[in-house]
N, C-alpha and C positions, 0 to 999 in steps of 0.2 A: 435770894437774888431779886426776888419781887419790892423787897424792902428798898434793895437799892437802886431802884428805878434801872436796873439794866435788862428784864426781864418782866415781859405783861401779860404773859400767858402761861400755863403751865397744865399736862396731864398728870394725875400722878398713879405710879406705877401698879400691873395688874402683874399676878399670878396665874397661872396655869399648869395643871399637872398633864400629862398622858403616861401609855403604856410607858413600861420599860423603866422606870424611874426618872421618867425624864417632866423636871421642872424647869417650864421657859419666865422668865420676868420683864415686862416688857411694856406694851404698850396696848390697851384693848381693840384699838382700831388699827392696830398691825395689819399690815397687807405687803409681804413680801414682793408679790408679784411686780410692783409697780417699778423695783430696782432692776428688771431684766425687760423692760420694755424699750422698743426703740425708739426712744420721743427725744423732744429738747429736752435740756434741763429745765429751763425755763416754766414748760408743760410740765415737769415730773414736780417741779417745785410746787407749781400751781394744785396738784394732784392734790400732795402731801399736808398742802395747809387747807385745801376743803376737807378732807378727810381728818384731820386733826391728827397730824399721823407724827406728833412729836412729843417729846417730853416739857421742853421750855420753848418759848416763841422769844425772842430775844426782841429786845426793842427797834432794832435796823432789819427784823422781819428773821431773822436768822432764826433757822431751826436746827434743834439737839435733839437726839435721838440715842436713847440707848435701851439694847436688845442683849439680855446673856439666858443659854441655855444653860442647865447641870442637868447631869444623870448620878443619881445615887450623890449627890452634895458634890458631886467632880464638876468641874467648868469644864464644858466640850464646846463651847462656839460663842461664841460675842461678836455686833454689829455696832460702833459706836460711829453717830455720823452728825456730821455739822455741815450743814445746807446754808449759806447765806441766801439772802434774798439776789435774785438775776440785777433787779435796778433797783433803785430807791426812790422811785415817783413820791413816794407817800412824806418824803422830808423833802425832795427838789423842789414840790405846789411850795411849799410855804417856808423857803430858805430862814427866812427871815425869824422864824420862831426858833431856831435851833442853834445860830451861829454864834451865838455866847456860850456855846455850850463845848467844852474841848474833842469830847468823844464821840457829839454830832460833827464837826466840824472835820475829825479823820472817814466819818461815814460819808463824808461829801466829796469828800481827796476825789478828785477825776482821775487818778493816776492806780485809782486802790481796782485791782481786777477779781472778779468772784471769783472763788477757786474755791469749792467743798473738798472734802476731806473724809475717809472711814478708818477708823482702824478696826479691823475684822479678824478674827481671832477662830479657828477652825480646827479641832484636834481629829476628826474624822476621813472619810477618803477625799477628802477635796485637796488636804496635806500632800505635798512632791517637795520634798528638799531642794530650796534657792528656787525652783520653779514659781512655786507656791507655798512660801512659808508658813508655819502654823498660827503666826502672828505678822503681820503687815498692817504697813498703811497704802491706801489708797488717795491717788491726789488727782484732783480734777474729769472723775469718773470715766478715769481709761483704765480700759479691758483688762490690760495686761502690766499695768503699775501695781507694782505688787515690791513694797520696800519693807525688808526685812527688821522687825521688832524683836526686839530682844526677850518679852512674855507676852502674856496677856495684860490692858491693862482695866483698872479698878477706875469705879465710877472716880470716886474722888482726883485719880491722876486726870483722866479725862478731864472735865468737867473745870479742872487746874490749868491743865493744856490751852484749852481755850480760851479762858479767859484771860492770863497771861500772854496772849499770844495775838488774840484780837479785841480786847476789849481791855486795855491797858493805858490808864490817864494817871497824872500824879492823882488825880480826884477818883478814879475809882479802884484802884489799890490800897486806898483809905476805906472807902468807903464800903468795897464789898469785899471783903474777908472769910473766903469757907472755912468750915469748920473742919479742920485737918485731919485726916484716918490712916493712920499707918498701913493697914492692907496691901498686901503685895501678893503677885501670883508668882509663882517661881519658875527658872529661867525654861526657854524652850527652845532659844535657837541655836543652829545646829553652826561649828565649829567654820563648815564652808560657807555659811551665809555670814559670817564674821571677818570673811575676808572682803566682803561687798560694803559700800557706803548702807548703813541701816542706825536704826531707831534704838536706843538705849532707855529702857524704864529703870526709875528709882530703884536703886539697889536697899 
């Protein structure tokens, strides 16, 4: 992703074990706490990128973050989050270098409104049937949005989701092409949360 200029920063991923069998994969300057504080976004954003609290830094400042726990090789919890940047002062100074450019040009859109995004994946007691699905996504970091996913999902969907979704020019659907991994976790949700508007992962 660095290659193809959509992406200018990157951590790349740490390990850790503790008791119990439990291996977390993530990020070394992980710092959970920061997601239950009651700040702006703005502030939380700002936190996150002093901290270096992400996996990719995307070029319009956008930060990716992905966090999965296992115990004993099981997945019991995943955080996967995409932060855009609150404004975009750093392309507005200097319009003028970026406007030939298709994918600067939607990052100027006045019309485009930041809206981050988690899909948070939970197999422990935080799980309540349609309350609190074992997999959901989260939109625009309210409390209680909690949209029912059909598994957990895998870096690669992720990682797919986004780009596809906000970083989508004929020029960089050529250009930046991941390298595709079948991986799939299998299904988790429950019969009554299929009767609610929810999230469908590759079967």
């Amino acid at each position: 992703m660095i290659e193809s200029g959509l992406c200018d920063a990157q951590n790349f991923p740490s390990s850790t074990q503790s008791t119990g069998g439990i291996t977390e994969i993530g990020i070394s300057s992980a710092e959970n706490s920061i997601f239950l504080k009651n700040i702006s976004y703005a502030e939380m954003y700002a936190e996150l990128l002093s901290r270096k609290h992400y996996n990719l830094k995307m070029i319009d400042g956008a930060l990716i973050t992905l966090l999965y726990r296992f115990q004993n090789e099981n997945l019991i919890a995943h955080r996967l989050s995409f932060f855009p940047a609150p404004n975009l002062e750093v392309f507005q100074n200097e319009p003028e270098l970026y406007m030939q450019d298709e994918l600067y040009l939607e990052f100027l859109d006045k019309r485009i409104v930041t809206v981050p995004l988690r899909f948070d994946f939970d197999s422990g007691d935080a799980f309540v049937p349609v309350e609190h699905p074992m997999s959901h996504l989260t939109l625009g970091q309210y409390e209680n949005c909690r949209i029912p996913v059909s598994s957990a999902i895998s870096p690669y969907q992720f990682i797919s989701f986004v780009m596809k979704n906000f970083y989508r020019t004929a020029q960089t659907v050529s250009s930046c092409e991941l390298t595709s991994f079948p991986d799939k976790f299998p299904l988790t949700i429950l019969p009554e949360e299929k009767t609610l508007v929810h999230v469908c992962t590759p079967v």
